[in-house]
N, C-alpha and C positions, 0 to 999 in steps of 0.2 A: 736739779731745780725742783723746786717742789710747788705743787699746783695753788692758781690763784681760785684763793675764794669770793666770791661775790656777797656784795653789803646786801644785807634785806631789804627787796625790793619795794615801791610803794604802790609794786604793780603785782595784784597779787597773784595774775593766771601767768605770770612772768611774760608776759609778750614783750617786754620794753626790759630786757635786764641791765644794758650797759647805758643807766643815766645818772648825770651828774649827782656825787655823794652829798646828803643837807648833811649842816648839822643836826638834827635832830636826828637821822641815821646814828651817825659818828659817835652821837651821845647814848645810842641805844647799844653801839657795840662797845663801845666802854662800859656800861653799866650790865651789860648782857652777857653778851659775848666773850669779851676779852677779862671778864672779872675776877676771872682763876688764874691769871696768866701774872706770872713776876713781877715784879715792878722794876726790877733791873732788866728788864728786856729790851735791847735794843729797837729803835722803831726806823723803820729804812723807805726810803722813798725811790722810786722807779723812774728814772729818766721820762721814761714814755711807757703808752700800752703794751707794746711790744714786749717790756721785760727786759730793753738793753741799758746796761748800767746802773749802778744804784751805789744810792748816797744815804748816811745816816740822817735823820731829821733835825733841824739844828736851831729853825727859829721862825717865827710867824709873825704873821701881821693882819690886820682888818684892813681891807680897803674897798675897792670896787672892781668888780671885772666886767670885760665886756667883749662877746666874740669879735674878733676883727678878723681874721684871715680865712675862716672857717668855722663851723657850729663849735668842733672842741679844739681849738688854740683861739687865743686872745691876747688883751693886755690888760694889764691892771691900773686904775687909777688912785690919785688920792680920793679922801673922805672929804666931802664938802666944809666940812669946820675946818680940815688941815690946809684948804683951800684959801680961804678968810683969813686965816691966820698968818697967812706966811707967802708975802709980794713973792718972793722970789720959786718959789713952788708955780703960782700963778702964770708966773712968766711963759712955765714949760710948756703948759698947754693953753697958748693962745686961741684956739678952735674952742676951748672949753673940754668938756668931760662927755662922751655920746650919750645919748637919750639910751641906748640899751646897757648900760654899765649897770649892775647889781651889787649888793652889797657883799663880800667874800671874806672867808678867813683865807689865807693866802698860806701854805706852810710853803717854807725853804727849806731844801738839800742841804746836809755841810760844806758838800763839793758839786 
């Protein structure tokens, strides 16, 4: 197994290292970081922290997330135009969407 690296923190005496990746990170490690690195490199995603199981990267999405269970698991919402758009979407979340839902790129595992 080989060791996980940590994204650049936005904390610079590192007291806070393990918080949630922005995009503006992600974009700094692709532009920074990861710019010598293949392009046929596979990109794989981690079940959980822990490092058990993993999936290649397969497909994304923009939506909303909002913790529900705990600070780091949650669920994801629609976007409020997909909302409008489409009764039948609407239906699902009769409560509506929580006040703490944000805006998220969402990536999906293959499996």
């Amino acid at each position: 197994m080989t060791d996980q690296q940590q994204a650049p923190s936005p904390d610079p005496d590192g007291e806070a290292p393990d918080r949630p990746l922005t995009l503006a990170v992600l974009r700094h490690l692709v532009r920074k970081e990861w710019k010598d690195l293949p392009g046929d490199m596979l990109v794989v995603l981690s079940r959980d922290a822990g490092g058990n199981f993993f999936s290649p990267f397969s497909t994304y999405s923009v939506s909303r997330y909002a913790p529900i269970h705990s600070d780091l698991v949650g669920d994801i919402f629609p976007l409020p135009e997909e909302l409008t758009a489409d009764q039948s979407l609407r239906e699902l979340y009769p409560d509506g969407i929580p006040d703490t839902a944000l805006p998220a790129l969402v990536l999906y595992p293959l499996g």
